[in-house]
GUDREN-300316 format. One line per 5 residues: number of its first residue (from 1); for each residue z, x, y of N, C-alpha, C. Coordinates in steps of 0.05 Angstrom, whole numbers. Each point is the difference from the previous one (the first is absolute). Last residue first. Layout:
BEGIN
NUM	Z X Y Z X Y Z X Y | ...
***
This chain:
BEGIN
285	1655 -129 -311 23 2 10 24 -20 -16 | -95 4 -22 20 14 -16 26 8 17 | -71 -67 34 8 -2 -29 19 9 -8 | -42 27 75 21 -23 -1 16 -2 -15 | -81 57 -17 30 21 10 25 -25 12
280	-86 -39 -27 12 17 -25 26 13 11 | -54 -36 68 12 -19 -20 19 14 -18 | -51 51 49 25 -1 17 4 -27 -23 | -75 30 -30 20 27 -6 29 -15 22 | -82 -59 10 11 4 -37 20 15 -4
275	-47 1 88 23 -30 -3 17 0 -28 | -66 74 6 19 5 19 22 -26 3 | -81 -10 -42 16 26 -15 20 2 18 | -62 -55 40 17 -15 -24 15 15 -14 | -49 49 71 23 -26 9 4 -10 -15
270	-63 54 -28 20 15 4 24 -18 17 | -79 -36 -26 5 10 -14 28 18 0 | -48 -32 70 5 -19 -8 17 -2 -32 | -49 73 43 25 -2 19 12 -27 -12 | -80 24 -38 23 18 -6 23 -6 4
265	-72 -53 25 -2 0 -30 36 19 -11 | -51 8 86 16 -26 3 12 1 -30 | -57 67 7 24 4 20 21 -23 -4 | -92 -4 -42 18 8 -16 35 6 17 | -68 -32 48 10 -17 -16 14 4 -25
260	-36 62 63 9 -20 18 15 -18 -22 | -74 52 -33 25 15 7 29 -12 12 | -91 -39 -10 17 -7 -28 27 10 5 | -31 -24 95 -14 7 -27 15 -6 -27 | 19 -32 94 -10 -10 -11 -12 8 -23
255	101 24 31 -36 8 10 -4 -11 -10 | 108 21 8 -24 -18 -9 -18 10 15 | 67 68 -1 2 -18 12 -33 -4 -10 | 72 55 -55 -22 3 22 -12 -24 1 | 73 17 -59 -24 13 -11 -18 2 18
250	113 23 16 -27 -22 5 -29 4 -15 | 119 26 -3 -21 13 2 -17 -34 -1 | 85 -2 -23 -12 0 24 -22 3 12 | 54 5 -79 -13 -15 -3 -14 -8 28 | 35 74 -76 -7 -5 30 -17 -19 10
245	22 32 -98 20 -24 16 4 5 28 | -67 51 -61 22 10 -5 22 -11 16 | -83 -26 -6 6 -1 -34 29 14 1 | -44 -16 85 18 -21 -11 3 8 -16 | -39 60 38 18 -2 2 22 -25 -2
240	-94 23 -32 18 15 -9 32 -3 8 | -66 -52 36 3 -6 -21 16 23 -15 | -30 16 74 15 -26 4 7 -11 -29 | -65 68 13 22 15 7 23 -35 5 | -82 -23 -25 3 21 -22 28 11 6
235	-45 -38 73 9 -21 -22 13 8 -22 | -46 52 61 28 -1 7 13 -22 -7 | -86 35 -30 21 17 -9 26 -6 8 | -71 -57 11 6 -2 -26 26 17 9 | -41 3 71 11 -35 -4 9 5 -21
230	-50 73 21 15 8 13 27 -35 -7 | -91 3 -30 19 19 -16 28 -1 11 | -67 -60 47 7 -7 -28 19 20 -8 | -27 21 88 11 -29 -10 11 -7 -21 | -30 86 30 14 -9 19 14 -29 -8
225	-68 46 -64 28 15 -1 27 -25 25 | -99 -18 -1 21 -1 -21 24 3 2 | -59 24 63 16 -27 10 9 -6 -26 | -35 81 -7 22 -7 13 10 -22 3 | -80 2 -50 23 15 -15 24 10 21
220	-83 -37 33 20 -28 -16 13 19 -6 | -42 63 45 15 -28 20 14 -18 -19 | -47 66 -48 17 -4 16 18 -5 13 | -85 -32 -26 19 6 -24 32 10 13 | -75 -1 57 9 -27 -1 15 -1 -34
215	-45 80 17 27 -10 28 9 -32 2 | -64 34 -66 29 27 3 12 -18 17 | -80 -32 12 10 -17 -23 23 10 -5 | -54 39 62 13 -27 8 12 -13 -26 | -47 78 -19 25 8 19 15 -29 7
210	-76 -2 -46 25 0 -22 14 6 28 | -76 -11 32 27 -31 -12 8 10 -20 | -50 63 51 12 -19 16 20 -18 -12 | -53 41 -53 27 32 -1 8 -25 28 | -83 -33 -19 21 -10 -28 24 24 3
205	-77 8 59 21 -34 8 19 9 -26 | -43 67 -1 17 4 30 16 -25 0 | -73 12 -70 32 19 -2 17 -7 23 | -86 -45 -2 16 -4 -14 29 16 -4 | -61 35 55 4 -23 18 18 -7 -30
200	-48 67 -29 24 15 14 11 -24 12 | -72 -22 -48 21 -4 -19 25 15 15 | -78 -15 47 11 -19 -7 21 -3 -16 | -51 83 18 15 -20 26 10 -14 -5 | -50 22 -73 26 23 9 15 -14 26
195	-80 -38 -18 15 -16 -19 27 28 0 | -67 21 61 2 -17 -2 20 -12 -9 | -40 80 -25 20 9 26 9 -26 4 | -63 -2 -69 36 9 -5 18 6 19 | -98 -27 -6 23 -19 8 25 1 -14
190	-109 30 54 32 18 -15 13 -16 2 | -96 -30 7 12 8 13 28 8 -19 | -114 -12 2 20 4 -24 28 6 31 | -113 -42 -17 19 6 18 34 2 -21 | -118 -14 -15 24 6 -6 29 12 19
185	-105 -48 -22 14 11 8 27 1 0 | -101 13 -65 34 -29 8 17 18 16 | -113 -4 -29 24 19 4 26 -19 2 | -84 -32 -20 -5 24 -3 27 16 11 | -51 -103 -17 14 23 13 10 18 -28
180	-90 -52 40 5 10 -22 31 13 9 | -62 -46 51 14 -28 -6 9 19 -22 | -92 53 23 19 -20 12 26 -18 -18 | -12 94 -34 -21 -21 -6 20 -15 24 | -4 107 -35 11 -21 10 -26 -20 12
175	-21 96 -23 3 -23 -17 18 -31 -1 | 30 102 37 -25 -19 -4 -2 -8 -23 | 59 70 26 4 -27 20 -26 -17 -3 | 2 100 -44 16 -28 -1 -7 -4 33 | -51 77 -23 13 -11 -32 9 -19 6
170	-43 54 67 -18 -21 -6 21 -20 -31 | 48 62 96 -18 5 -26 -13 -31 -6 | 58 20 74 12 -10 -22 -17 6 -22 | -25 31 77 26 -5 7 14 10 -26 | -102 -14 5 13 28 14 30 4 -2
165	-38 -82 -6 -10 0 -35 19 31 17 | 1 -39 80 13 -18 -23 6 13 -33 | -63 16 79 23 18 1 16 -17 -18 | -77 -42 -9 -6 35 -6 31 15 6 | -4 -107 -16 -4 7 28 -3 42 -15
160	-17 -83 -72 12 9 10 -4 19 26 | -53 -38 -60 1 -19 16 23 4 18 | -27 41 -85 -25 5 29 10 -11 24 | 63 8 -76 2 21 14 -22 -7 21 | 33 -90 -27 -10 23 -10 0 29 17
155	54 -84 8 -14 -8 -14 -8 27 -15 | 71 -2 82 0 7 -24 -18 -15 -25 | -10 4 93 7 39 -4 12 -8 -30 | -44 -76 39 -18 24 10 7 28 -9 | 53 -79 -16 -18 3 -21 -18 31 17
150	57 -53 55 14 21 -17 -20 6 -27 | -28 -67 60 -1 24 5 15 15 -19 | -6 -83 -14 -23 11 -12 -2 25 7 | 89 -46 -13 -18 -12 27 -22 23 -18 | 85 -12 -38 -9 -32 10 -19 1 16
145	49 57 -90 -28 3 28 1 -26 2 | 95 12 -27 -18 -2 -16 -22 2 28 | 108 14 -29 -18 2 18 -34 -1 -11 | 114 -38 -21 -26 6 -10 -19 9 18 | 111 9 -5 -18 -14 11 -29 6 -3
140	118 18 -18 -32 9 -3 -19 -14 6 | 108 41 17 -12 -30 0 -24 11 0 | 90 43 -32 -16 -1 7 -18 -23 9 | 93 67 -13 -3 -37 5 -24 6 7 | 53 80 -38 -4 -8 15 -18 -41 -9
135	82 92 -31 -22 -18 -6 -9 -18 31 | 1 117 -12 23 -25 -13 -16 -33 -1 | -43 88 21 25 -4 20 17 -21 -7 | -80 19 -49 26 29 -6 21 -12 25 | -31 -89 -34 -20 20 0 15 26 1
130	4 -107 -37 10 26 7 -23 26 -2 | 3 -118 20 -13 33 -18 22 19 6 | -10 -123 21 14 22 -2 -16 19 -23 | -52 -75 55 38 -2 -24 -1 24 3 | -85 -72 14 22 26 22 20 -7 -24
125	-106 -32 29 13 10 -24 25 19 22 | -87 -83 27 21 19 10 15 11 -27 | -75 -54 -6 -10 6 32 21 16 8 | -49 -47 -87 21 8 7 4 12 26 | -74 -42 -46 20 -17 15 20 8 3
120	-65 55 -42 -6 -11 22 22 -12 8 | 1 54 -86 24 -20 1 -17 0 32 | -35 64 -52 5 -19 -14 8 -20 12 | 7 69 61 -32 -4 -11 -4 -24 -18 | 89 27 25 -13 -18 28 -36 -1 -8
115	49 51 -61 9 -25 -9 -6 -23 36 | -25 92 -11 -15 -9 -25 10 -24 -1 | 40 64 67 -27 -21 2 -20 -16 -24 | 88 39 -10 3 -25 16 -24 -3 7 | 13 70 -61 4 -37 -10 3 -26 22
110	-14 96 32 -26 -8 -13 9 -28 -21 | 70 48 43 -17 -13 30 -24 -13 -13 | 58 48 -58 18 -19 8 -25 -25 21 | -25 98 -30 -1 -25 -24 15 -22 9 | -48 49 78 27 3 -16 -3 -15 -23
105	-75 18 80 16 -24 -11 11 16 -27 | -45 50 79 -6 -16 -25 24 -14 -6 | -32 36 88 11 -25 -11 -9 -13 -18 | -8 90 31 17 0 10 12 -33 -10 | -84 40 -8 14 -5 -25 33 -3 10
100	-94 -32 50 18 18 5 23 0 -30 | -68 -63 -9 -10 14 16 10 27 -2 | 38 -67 -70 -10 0 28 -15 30 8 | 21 -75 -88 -18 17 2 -1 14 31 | 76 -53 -26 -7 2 -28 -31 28 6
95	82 -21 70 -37 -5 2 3 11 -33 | 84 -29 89 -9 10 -45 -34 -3 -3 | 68 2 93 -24 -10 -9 -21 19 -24 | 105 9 56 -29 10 -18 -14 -23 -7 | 97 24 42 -18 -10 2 -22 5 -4
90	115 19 4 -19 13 -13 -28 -30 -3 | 109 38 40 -15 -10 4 -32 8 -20 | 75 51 27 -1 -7 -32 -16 -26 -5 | 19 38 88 -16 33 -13 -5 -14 -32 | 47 -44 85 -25 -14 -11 -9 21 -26
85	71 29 65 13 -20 -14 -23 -23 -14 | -21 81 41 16 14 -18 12 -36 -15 | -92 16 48 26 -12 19 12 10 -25 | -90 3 -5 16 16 7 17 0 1 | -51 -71 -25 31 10 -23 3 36 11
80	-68 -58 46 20 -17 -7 29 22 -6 | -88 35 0 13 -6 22 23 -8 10 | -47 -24 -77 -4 33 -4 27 13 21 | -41 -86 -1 17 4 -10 11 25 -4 | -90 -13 39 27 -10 19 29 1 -18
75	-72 21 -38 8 23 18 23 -7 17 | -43 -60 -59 21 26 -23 9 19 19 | -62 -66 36 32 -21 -15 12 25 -14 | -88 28 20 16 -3 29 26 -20 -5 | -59 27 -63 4 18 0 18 -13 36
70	-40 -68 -56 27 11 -12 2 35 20 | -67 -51 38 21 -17 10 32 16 -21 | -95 49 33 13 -8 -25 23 -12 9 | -43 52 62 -21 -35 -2 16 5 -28 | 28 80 29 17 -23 21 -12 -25 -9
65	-42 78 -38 18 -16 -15 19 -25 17 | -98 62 3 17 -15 27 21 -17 -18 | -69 88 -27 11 -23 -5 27 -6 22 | -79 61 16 21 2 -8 9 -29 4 | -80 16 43 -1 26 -36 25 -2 -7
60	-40 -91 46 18 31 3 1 16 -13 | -46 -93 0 -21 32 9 13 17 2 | 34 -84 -28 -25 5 -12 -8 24 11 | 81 -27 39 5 14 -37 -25 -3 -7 | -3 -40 88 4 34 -2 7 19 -31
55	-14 -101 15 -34 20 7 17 23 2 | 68 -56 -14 -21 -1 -15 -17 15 1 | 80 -14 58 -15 32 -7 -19 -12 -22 | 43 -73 31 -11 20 28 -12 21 -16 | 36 -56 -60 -21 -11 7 -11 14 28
50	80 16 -37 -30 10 -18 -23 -9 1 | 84 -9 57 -9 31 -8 -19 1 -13 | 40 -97 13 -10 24 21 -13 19 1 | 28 -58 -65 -13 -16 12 -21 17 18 | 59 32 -74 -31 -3 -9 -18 -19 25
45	82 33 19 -10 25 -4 -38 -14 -11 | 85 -51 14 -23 0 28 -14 31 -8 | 41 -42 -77 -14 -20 11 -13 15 29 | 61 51 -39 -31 1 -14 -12 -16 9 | 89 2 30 -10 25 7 -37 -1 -12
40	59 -73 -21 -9 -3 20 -12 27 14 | 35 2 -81 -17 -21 -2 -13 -9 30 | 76 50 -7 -23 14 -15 -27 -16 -4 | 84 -41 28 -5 14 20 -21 23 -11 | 36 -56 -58 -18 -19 19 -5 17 23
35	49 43 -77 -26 -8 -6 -9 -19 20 | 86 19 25 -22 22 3 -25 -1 -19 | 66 -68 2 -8 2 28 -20 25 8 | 35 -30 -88 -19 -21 5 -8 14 30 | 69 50 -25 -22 -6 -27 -30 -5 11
30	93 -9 26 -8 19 18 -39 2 -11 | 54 -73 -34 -4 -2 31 -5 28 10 | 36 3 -88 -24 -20 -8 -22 -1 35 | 84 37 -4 -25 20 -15 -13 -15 0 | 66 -48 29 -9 14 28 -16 29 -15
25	28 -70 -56 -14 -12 13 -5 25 32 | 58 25 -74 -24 -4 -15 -10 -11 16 | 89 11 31 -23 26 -5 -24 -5 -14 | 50 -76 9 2 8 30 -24 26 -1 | 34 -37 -79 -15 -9 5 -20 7 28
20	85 37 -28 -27 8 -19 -26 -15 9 | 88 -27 37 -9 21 10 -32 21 -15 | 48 -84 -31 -14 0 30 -7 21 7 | 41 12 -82 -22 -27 -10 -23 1 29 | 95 45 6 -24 12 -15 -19 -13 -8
15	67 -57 28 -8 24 31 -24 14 -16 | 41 -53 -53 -19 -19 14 -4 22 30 | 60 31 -69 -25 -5 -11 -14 -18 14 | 85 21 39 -18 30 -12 -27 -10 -7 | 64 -73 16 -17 17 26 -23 18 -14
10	50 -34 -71 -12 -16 10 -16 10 14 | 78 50 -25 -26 2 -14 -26 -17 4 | 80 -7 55 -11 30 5 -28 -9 -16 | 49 -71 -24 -12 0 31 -19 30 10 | 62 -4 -76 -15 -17 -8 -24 2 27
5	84 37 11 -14 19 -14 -27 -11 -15 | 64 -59 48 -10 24 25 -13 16 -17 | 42 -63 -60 -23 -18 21 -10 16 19 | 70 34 -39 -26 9 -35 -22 -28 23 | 87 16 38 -15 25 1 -26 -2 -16
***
């Protein structure tokens, strides 16, 4: 039994080991897949959209936000987490100084751009925050001006498009420098629903093998009883009835076990007692 209760404990802890692992790589994998699909929402935003309507955000009386690659990666997400099972889902592009205040950067969001500002060669940051919906798995990523245009709406208010300064006012989003980054993006997914799954998958296997373990306890504790006990007791009852000069009785027929051999042991035992008592009673005739 203490080798099957050994084993449980064994499984248990190499199941929970796998299965944690299991939940930390499909957050890690939901992670990576929607910061690349955001990434690709801006890529054809800054390829497509802003380069068609260019001449139109210079002369529209009303700012054309669709040509902002972050305002079209937030909408689309936006989008995203209609869905009731995305709602805790969470993607922002952190701006230490932005445009729209909608993406100021958090004391949490502002050490990460300060440390992709300090730290260039860093190119990805992820681990674990807690936020009000509990804790989530983040992955961060540096965004910095790579092309000269984006300077047009954020260098200076002159240089800025008129429906633009109108929008957002003349106070922030400027002053940004080519090759300067400036924001860190941020993708946050929910990973208590996750590692909860995982730890319900742990309960299920491990209530699986105690049950299998109940029943294979059991099983030996019958085929106990059936063999071994049941062998002793009617050894036990054989033996009572020699102590009291019944010499007929049998300790039960040889086997190869110990049981078996105590049998032989007995019966062999009780045939010399028995040659001994009819001697003696010779004797005293």
């Amino acid at each position: 039994m203490l080798v099957f209760i050994i084993g449980i404990l064994l499984s248990g802890t190499v199941l929970s080991t796998v299965l944690q692992q299991r939940a930390q790589e499909e957050v890690v994998s939901k992670a990576q897949v929607l910061i690349q699909t955001m990434n690709s929402v801006r890529k054809y935003t800054d390829t497509h959209i802003t380069s068609l309507l260019e001449d139109d955000l210079k002369t529209s009386p009303e700012f054309i936000p669709e040509t902002v690659p972050a305002f079209s990666a937030i909408n689309v997400f936006d989008n995203f987490r209609h869905d009731e099972a995305y709602k805790n889902f969470f993607y922002k592009e952190a701006t230490l100084n932005p445009t729209n205040l909608r993406d100021k950067a958090d004391s949490f969001e502002t050490e990460l751009v300060k440390q992709f500002g300090s730290e260039p060669a860093t190119k990805e940051l992820s681990g674990f925050r807690t936020l009000p919906q509990g804790r989530s798995f983040y992955i961060a990523r540096p965004l910095a001006v790579t092309q000269q245009s984006c300077l047009q709406c954020h260098s200076t208010p002159a240089a800025a498009p008129k429906s633009q300064l109108e929008a957002y006012g003349t106070e922030n989003g400027f002053g940004w420098k080519l090759n300067e980054i400036i924001a860190a993006q941020v993708i946050s997914v929910p990973a208590d629903e996750i590692f909860n799954n995982a730890r319900q998958s742990f309960s299920t296997v491990m209530g699986v093998l105690v049950i299998i373990f109940a029943l294979v306890v059991l099983v030996m504790n019958l085929l106990l009883k059936r063999t071994v006990l049941q062998q002793i007791k009617r050894m036990a009852q054989t033996a009572q009835k020699v102590s009291t000069g019944d010499m007929s009785s049998d300790f039960g027929r040889p086997s190869k076990d110990e049981i078996g051999a105590l049998a032989v042991a007995f019966n062999r035992m009780r045939s010399s007692l028995e040659i001994a008592l009819n001697l003696l009673e010779q004797q005293n005739k």
